[in-house]
Residue frames as qw, qx, qy, qz and C-alpha x, y, z in Angstrom:
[[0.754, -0.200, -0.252, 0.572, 114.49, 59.29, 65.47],
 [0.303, 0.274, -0.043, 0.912, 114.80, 63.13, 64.85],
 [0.469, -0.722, -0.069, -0.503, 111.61, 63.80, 66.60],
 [0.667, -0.711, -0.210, 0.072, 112.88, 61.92, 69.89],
 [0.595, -0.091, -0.292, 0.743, 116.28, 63.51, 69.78],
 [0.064, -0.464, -0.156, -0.870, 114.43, 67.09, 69.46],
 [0.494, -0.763, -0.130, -0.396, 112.34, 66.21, 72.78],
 [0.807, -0.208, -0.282, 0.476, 115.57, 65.20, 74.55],
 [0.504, 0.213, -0.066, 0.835, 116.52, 68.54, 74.00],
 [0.211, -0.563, -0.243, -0.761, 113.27, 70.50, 74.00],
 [0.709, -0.567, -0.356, -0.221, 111.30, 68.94, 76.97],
 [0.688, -0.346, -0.426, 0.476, 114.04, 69.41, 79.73],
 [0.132, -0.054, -0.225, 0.964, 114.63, 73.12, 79.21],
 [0.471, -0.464, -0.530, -0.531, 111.01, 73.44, 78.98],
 [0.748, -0.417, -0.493, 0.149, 111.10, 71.69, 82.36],
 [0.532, -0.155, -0.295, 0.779, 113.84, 73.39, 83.75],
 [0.084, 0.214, -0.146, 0.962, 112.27, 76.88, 82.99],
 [0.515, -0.503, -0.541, -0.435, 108.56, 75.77, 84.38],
 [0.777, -0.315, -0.471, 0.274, 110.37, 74.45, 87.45],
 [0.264, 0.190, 0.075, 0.943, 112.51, 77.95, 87.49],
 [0.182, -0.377, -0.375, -0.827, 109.07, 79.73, 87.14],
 [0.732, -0.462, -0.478, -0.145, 107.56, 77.86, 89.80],
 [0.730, -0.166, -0.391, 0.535, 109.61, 78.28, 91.99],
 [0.154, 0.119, -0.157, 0.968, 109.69, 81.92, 91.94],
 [0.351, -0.300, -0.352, -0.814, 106.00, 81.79, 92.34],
 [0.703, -0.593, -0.201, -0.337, 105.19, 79.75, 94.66],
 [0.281, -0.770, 0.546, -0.174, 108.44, 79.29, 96.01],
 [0.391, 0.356, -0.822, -0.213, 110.99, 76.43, 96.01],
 [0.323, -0.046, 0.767, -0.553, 109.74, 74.39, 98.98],
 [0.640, 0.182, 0.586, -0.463, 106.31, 73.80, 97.86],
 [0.676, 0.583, -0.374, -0.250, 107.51, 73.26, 94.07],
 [0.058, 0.296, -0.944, 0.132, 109.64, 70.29, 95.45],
 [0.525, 0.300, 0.696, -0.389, 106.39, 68.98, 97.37],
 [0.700, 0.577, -0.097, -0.411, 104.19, 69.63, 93.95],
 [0.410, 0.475, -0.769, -0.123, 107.30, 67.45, 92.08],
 [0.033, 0.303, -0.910, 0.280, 107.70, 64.88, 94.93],
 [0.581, 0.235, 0.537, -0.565, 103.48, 64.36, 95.38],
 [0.745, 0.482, -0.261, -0.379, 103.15, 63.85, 91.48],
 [0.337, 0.217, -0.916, -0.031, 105.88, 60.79, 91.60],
 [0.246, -0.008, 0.910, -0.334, 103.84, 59.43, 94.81],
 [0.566, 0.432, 0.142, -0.687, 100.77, 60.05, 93.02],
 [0.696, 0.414, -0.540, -0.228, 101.61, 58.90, 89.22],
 [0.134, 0.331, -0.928, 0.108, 103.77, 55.69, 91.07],
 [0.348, 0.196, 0.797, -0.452, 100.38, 54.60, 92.83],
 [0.649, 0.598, -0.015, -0.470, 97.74, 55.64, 89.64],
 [0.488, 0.349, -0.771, -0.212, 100.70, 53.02, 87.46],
 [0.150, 0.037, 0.959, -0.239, 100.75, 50.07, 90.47],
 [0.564, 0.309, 0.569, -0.512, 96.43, 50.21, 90.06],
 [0.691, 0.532, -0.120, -0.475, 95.73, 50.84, 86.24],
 [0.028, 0.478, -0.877, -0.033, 98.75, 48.21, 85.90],
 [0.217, -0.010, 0.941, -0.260, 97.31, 45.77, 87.61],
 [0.535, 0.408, 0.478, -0.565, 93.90, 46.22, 86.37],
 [0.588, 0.621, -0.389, -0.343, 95.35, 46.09, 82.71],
 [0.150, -0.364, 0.919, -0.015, 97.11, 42.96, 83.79],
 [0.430, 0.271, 0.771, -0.384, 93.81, 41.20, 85.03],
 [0.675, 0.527, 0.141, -0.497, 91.97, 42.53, 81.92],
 [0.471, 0.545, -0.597, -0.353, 94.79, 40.99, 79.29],
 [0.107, -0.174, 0.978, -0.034, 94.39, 37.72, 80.92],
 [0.543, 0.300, 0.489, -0.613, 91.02, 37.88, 81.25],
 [0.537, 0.631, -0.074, -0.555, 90.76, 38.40, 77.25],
 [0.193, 0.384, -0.891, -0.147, 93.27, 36.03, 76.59],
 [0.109, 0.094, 0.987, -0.077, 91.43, 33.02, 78.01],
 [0.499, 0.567, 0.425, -0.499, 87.77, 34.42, 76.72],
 [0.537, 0.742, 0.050, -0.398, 89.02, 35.73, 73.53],
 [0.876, 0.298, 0.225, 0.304, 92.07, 34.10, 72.37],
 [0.562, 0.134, -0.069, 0.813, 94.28, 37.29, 72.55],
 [0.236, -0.627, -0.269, 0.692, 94.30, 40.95, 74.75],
 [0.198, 0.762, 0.446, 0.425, 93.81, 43.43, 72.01],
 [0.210, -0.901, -0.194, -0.327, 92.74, 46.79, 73.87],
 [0.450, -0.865, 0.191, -0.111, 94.31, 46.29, 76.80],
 [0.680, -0.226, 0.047, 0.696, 98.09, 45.70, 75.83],
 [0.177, 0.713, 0.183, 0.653, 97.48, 49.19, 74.21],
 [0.631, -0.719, -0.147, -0.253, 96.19, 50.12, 77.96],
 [0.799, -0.553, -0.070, 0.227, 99.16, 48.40, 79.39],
 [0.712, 0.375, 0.119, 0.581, 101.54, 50.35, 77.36],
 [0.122, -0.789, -0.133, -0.587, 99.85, 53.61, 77.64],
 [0.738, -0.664, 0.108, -0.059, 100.19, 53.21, 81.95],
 [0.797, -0.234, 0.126, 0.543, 104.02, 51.70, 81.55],
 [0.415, 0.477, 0.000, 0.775, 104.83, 54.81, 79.57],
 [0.100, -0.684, 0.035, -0.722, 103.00, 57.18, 81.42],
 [0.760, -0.551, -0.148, 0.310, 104.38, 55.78, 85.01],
 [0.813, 0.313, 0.073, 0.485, 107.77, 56.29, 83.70],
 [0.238, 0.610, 0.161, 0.739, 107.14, 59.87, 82.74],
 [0.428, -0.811, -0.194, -0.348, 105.33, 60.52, 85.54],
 [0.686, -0.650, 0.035, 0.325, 108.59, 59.86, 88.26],
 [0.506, 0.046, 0.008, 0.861, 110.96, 61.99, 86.08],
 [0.079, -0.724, -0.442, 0.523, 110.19, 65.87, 87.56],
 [0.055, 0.088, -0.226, -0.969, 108.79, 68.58, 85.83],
 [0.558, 0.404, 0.298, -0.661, 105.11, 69.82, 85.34],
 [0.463, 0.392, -0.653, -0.454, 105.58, 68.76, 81.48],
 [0.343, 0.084, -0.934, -0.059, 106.13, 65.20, 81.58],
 [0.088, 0.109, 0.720, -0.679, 103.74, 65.02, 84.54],
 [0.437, 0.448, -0.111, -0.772, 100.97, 66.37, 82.27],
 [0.554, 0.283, -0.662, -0.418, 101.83, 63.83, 79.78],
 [0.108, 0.223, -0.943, 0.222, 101.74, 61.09, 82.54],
 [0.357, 0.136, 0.542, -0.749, 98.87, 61.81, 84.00],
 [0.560, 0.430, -0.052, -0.706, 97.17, 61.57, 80.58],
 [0.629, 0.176, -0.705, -0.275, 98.12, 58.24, 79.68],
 [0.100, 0.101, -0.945, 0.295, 97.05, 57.02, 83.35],
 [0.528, 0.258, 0.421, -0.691, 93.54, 58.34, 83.56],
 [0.500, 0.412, 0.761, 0.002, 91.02, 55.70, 81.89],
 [0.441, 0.709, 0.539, -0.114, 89.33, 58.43, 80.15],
 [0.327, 0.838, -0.313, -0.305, 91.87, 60.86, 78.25],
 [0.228, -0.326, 0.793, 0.461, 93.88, 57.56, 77.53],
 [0.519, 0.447, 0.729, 0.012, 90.95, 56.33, 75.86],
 [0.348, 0.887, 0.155, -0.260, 90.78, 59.29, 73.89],
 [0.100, 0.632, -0.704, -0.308, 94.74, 59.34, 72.63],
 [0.557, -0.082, 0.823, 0.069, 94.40, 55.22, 72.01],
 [0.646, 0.673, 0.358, 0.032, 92.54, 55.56, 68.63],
 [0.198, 0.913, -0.352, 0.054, 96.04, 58.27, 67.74],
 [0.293, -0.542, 0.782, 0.097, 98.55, 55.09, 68.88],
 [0.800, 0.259, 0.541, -0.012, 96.55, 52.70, 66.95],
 [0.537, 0.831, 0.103, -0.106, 97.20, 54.95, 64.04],
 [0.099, 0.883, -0.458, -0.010, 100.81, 55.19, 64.81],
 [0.381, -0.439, 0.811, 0.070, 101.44, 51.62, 65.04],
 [0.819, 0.194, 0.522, 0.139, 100.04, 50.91, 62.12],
 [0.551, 0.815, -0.178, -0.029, 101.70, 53.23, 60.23],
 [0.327, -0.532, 0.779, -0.068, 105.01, 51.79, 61.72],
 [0.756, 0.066, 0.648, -0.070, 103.71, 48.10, 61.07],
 [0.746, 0.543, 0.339, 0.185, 102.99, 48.97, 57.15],
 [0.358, 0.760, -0.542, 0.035, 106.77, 50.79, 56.77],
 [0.810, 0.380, -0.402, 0.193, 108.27, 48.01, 58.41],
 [0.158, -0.533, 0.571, -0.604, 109.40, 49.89, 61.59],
 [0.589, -0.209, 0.566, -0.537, 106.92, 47.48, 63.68],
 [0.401, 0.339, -0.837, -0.152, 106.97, 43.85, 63.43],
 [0.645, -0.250, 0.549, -0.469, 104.55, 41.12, 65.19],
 [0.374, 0.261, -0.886, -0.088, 105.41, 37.97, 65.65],
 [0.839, -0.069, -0.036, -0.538, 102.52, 35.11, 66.18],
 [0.285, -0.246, 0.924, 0.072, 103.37, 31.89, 67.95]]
């Protein structure tokens, strides 16, 4: 809980002075566009990888008996929509990286780890009909 009150705090003035910075650099105009192209961007890159994680957790369900991978997949893409329509280069960054296939694949073996270390303090709980 003390790390997410520490990026409530950190990650917006972060933002605010990137956005600042930008702005004097390339000016404010095209740092609005840059802000306003990443939401259309990231909002279309969630609606596909969504959907494709949808199709793949049914899929697995009726082959395999339960979705595995790809509720990780659908997590990773519902967070990093999210992130991706609040502005700033930061969060963008982070969005981007949990919608592309291939650098989430690379953080998913670093949420497995964190949800079972959650699961075996007790923080995370699954319940099996």
């Amino acid at each position: 809980m003390r790390w997410l009150m520490l990026l409530i705090i950190i990650v917006p003035a972060l933002e605010i002075a990137i956005l600042i910075s930008a702005g004097n650099l390339i000016g404010v105009i095209p740092t609005v566009l840059l802000i306003i192209l990443t939401g259309v961007l990231g909002a279309y890159l969630a609606k596909s990888q969504g959907l494709q994680a949808l199709k793949r957790v049914q899929n697995m369900t009726v082959i395999d008996g339960g979705p595995g991978d790809a509720v990780i997949d659908g997590l990773c893409i519902l967070i990093g929509g999210v992130v991706l329509l609040t502005p700033g280069f930061i969060t963008d960054a982070i969005g981007f990286l949990l919608l592309i296939p291939i650098t989430r694949n690379k953080m998913k073996p670093l949420i497995y780890k964190w949800v079972q270390r959650k699961m075996k303090n007790g923080n995370v709980i699954i319940h099996r009909p």
